[in-house]
N, C-alpha and C positions, 0 to 999 in steps of 0.2 A: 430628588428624582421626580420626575414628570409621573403625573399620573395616568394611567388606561383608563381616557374617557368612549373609549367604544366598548370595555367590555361589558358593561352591565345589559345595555340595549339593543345588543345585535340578532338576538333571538327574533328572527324575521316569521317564527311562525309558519314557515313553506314545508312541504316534507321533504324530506333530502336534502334541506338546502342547509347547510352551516351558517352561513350570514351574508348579506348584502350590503356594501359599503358604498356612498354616493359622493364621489368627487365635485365637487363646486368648478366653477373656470380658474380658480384663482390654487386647485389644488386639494385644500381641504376636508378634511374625510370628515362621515358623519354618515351615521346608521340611515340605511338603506329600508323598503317597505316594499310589501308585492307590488306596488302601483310600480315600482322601478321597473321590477320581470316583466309586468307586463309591456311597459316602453323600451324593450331592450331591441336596440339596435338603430331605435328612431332618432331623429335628429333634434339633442339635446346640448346643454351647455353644460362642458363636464365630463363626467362620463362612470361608471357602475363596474364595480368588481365583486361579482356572484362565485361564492365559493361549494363547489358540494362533497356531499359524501356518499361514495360509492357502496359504500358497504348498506346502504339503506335502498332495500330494493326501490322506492318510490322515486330513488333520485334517475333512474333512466328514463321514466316515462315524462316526468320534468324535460328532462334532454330532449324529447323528440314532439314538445310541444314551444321551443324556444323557437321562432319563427326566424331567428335572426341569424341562426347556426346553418349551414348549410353542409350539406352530407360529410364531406370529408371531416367537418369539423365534429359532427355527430359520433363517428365512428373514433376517432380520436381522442374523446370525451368519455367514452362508453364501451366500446370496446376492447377484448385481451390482449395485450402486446408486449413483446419480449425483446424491444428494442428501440436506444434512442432514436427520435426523429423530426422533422420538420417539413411542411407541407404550406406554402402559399397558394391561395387560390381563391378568383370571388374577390380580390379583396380584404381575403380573410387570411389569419394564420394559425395554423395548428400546427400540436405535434405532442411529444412528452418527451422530458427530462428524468433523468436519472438525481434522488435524491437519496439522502439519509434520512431515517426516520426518527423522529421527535418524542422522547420519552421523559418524564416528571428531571430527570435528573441529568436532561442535557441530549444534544444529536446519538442516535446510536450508531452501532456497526452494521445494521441489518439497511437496504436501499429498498427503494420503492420507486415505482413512475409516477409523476407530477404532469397532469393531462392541462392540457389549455388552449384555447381558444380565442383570440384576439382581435378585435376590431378599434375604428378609430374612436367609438364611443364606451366600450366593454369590453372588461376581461373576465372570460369564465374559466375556473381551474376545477379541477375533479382530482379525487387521493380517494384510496381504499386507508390510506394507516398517516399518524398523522406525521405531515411533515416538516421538516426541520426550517426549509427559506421560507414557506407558507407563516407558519407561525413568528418568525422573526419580522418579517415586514409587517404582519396584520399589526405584531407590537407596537412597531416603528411606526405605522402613521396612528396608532392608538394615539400613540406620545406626542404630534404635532407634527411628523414631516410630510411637507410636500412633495405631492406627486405630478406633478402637470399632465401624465397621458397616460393610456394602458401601458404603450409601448416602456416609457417612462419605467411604469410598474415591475414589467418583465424583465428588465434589465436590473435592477432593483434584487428582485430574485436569482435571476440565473448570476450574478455579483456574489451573492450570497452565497450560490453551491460553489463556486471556483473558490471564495472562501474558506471555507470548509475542506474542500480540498487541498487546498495550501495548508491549512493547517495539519491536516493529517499527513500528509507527504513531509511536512516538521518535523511530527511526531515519529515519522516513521526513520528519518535521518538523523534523530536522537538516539532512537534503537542501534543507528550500525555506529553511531560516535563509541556507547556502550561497549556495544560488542567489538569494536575495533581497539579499543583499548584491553578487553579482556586478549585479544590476541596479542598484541604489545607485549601483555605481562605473562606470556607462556601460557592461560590458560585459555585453549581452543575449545578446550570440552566445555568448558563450561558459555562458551561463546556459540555453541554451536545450536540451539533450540533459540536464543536470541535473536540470533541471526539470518535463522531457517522461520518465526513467526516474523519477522521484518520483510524479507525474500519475498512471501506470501501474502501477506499486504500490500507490498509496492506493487505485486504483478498484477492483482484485483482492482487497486486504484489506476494503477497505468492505463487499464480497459477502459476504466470510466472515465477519465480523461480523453483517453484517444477520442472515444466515442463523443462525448462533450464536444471536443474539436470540429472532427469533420460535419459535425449535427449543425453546428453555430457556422461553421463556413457558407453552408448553402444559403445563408439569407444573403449573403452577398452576392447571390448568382442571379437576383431576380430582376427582372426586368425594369429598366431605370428610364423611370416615366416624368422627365422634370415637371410637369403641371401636375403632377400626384403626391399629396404631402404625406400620405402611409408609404409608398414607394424609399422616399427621402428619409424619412423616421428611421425606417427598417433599415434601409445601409448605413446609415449612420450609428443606429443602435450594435449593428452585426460590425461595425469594425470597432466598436470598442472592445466588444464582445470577445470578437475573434485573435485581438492582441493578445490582451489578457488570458484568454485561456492557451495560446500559444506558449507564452511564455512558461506557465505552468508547465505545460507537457512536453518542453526544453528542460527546464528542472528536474522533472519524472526521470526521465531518458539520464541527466547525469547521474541521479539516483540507484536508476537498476544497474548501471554501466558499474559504479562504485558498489554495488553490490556483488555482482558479479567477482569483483576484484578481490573483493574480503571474505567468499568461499572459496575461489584460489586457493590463495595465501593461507585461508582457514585447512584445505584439504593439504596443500603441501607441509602444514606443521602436523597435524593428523598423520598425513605418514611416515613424517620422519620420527615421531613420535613411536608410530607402528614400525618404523626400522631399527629404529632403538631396542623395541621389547624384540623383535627377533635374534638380532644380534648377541642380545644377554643369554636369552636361552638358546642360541647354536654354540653359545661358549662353554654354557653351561651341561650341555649333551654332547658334545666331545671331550672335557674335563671326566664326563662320569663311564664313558665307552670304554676304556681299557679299564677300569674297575670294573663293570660287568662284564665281560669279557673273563677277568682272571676269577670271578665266583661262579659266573660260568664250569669254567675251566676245571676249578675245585667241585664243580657240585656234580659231575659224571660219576657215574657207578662204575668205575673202572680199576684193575687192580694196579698197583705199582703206581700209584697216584703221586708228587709228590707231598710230601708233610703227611701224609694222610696217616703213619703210625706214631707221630713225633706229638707228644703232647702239647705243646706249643705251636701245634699248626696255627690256630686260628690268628693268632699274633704275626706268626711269618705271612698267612695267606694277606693280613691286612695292610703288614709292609711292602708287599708287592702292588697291592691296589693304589697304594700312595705312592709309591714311586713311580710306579706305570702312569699313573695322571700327572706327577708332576712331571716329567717325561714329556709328557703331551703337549702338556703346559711349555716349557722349554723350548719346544720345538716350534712352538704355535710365536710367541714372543721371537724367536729367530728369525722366522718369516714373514714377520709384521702382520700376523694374523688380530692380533689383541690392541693395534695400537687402533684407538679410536679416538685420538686428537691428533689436528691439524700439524703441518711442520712449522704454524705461529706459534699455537699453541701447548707444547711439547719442548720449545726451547727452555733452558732454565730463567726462572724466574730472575730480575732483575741485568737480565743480560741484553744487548743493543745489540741491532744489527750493525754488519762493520762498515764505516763509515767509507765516505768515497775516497781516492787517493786523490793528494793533496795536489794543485796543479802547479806543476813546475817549469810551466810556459814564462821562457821571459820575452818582454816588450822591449 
């Protein structure tokens, strides 16, 4: 295993700032010093990825002393937002991405926005909690990979959250394999909280996907400047981009389609399930109606009852409750009220249907 030779020395000292990493021409990373912040933006060989942390009040007024940022990218960086987005402008590109957040023990389930701001010599990104692409590439060029541009960088990351998302859209198509087999085997109920926290995850990723999508489309819309090599970068970077995540949110879409499918089929076993139990107990409440009926009957305060002086009532009165129900019974079976199998299933066992008549065509 390669070793993290950036983590010891990236404590750049700045307030807010997490670390500064300084690319060579040739790609190579390698801790970064304020002298960089201060050259941010000027024309150098290489180029600087300034990471901060929002949660440190010091890191905004850092932001609105970065000469190099120009407002929209400020506001970007720094300010509250409750949705993906992307903004070219200047030259520059901003916006935030929708992330997972990065905990001791792997990506979580809780998301966060990933602020950045990009030019042809720096990338500046901003996080209130830490994030999951942020931290995997910082790894990755810890370990030795090259990076040749911001744009490079970015791509790099936003790879990493469709990542991620593919993986969990996995995770979550494993859940309905699960729960599609528990339907299989009769049991719905116990398929149905599987299948219902599945449902509920695909619809909350699907957003972030969609969102992803049509966020990543608009760098294609920019104005295609051939003497501009950020112009060039950016379309080229946004259609890899834009496949990619295309495809993803083509997989989503068969996903929730096959979900859909398998609470169907999950509701129509549920009810037939539920037609069952009614059926038993409407059989069971007209078998028991002419026995209540006849204790009824016997239980009036009336004189010239019958049995009512014969010691042996209770004996006659119960023969009559059993007769009267089987009666019932009887009559229910004549009408085809009890039969509850099919005319497949109701034939006697080992009997065939009759075969076709033999053809007595002659040639």
């Amino acid at each position: 295993m390669t070793a993290d030779r950036l983590k010891e020395p990236l404590h750049a000292g700045i307030p807010g700032c997490l670390w500064i990493i300084r690319f060579d021409a040739q790609g190579r990373a390698e801790p970064g010093s304020a002298a960089d912040l201060d050259a941010l933006g000027k024309a150098r060989e290489g180029f600087v990825w300034l990471h901060l942390d929002l949660t440190d009040v010091r890191a905004r007024p850092l932001i609105g002393r970065i000469e190099a940022l120009s407002d929209s990218a400020r506001e970007a960086l720094r300010d509250p937002i409750d949705h993906q987005y992307l903004e070219y402008s200047e030259n520059l590109l901003s916006g935030a991405l929708l992330d997972h957040e990065r905990t001791l023990a792997g990506p979580a389930s809780r998301t966060d926005f990933l602020r950045f701001a990009i030019d042809e010599s720096f990338l500046v990104t901003a996080r209130r909690r830490p994030m999951s692409c942020v931290d995997a590439i910082r790894s990755a060029v810890g370990r030795g990979t090259i990076v040749e541009s911001p744009f490079a960088l970015f791509e790099m990351m936003t790879t990493h959250i469709v990542d991620e998302l593919s993986r969990t859209a996995n995770n979550i198509g494993l859940a309905f394999d699960r729960a599609e087999d528990l339907i299989i085997d009769a049991r719905g109920r116990d398929a149905r909280p599987l299948l219902g926290a599945g449902r509920r995850d695909a619809v909350r990723l699907s957003r972030q996907i969609g969102g992803l999508v049509s966020t990543l489309a608009r760098l294609e819309d920019i104005e295609d400047d051939p003497n501009s090599a950020a112009d060039n970068a950016l379309r080229e970077t946004a259609s890899r981009l834009v496949q990619h995540t295309e495809s993803l949110a083509r997989d989503m879409q068969t996903l929730q389609d096959r979900a859909r499918l398998l609470q169907d089929e999950l509701n129509a076993i549920l009810n037939l399930e539920t037609n069952d139990r009614l059926y038993v107990l409407t059989v069971v409440t007209t078998l028991l109606l002419p026995a209540t009926f006849v204790t009824g009957f016997f239980g009036m305060n009336l004189k010239n009852l019958p049995f009512s002086e014969s010691e042996e009532g209770v004996v006659y009165a119960t023969i009559v409750c059993i007769f009267a129900a089987g009666l019932v019974l009887l009559l229910m079976r004549r009408w085809g009220l009890t039969d509850s199998e099919g005319a497949e299933e109701s034939r006697p066992r080992g009997s065939k249907p009759p075969a076709p008549p033999a053809d007595t065509s002659s040639y």
